[in-house]
C-alpha positions as CSV (number, residue, x, y, z in Angstrom):
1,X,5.7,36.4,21.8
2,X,8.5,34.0,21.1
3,X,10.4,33.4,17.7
4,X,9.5,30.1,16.2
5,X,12.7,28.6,16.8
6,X,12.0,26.2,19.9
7,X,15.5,26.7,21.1
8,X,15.3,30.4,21.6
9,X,12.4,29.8,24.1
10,X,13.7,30.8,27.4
11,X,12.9,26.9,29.1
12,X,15.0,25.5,26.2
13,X,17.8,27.9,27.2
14,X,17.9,27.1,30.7
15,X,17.7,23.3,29.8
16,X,20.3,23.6,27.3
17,X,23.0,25.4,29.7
18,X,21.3,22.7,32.6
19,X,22.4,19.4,30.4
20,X,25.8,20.5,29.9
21,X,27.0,19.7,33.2
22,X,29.8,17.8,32.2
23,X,33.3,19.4,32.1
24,X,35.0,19.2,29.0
25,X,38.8,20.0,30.2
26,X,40.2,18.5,26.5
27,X,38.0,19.8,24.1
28,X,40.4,22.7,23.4
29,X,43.3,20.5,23.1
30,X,40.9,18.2,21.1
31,X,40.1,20.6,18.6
32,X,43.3,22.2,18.3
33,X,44.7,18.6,17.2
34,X,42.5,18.1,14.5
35,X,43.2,21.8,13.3
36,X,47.0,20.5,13.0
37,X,45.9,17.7,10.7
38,X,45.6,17.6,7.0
39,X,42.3,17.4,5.3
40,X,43.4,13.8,4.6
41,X,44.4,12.6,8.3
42,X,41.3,13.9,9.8
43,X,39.4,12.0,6.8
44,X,41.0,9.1,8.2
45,X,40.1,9.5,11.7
46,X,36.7,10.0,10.8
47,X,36.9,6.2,8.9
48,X,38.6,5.1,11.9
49,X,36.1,6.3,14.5
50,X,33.2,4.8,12.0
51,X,34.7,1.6,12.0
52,X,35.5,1.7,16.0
53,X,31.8,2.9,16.3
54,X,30.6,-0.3,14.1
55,X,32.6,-2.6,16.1
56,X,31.8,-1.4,19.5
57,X,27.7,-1.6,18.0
58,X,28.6,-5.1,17.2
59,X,29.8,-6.3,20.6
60,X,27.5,-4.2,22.4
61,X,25.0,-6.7,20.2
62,X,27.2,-9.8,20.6
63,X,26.6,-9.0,25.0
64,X,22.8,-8.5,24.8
65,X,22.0,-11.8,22.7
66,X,24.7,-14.0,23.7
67,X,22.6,-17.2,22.9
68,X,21.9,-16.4,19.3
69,X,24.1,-17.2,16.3
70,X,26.5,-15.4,14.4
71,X,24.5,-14.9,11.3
72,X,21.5,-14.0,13.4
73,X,23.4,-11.3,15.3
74,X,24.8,-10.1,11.7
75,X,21.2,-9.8,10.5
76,X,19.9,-7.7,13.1
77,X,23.1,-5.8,13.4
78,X,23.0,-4.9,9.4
79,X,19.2,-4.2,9.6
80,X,19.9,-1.7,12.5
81,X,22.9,0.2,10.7
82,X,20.1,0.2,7.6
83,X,18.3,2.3,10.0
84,X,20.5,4.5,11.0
85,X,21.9,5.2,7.3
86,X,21.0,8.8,6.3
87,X,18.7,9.0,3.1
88,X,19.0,13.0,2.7
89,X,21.6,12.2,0.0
């Protein structure tokens, strides 16, 4: 039969080559840039795109519950990155 591995099963496959439609006409520009950088610079863009990821969370937050206060909004949004936060370490 099949390996255990579910994405070596032949519908997996298909669906796998099916939901990458997109075209990704940068990604080899992409990760030649971050080839170029230093260990340190692409430490810092990971930091950077963190913190743009927190913000953009936040405002996405901010837009769905306009009519609640700021310390509300910075409850939930703390107890949702607390759920996210990987505990494998």
């Amino acid at each position: 039969m099949f390996p255990s591995n579910p994405l070596t099963k032949p519908c997996n496959r298909i669906c796998q080559i099916l939901m990458n439609i997109k075209k990704r006409p940068n990604h080899k520009i992409y990760i030649q840039v971050l080839r170029r950088m230093s260990p340190e610079q692409r430490l810092l863009k990971a930091f950077e795109l963190s913190q743009f990821s927190r913000e953009l969370f936040l405002h996405g937050l901010c837009k769905r519950f306009p009519d609640l206060p700021d310390d509300v909004i910075k409850k939930i949004y703390l107890e949702r990155l607390n759920k996210c936060h990987n505990r494998n370490y």
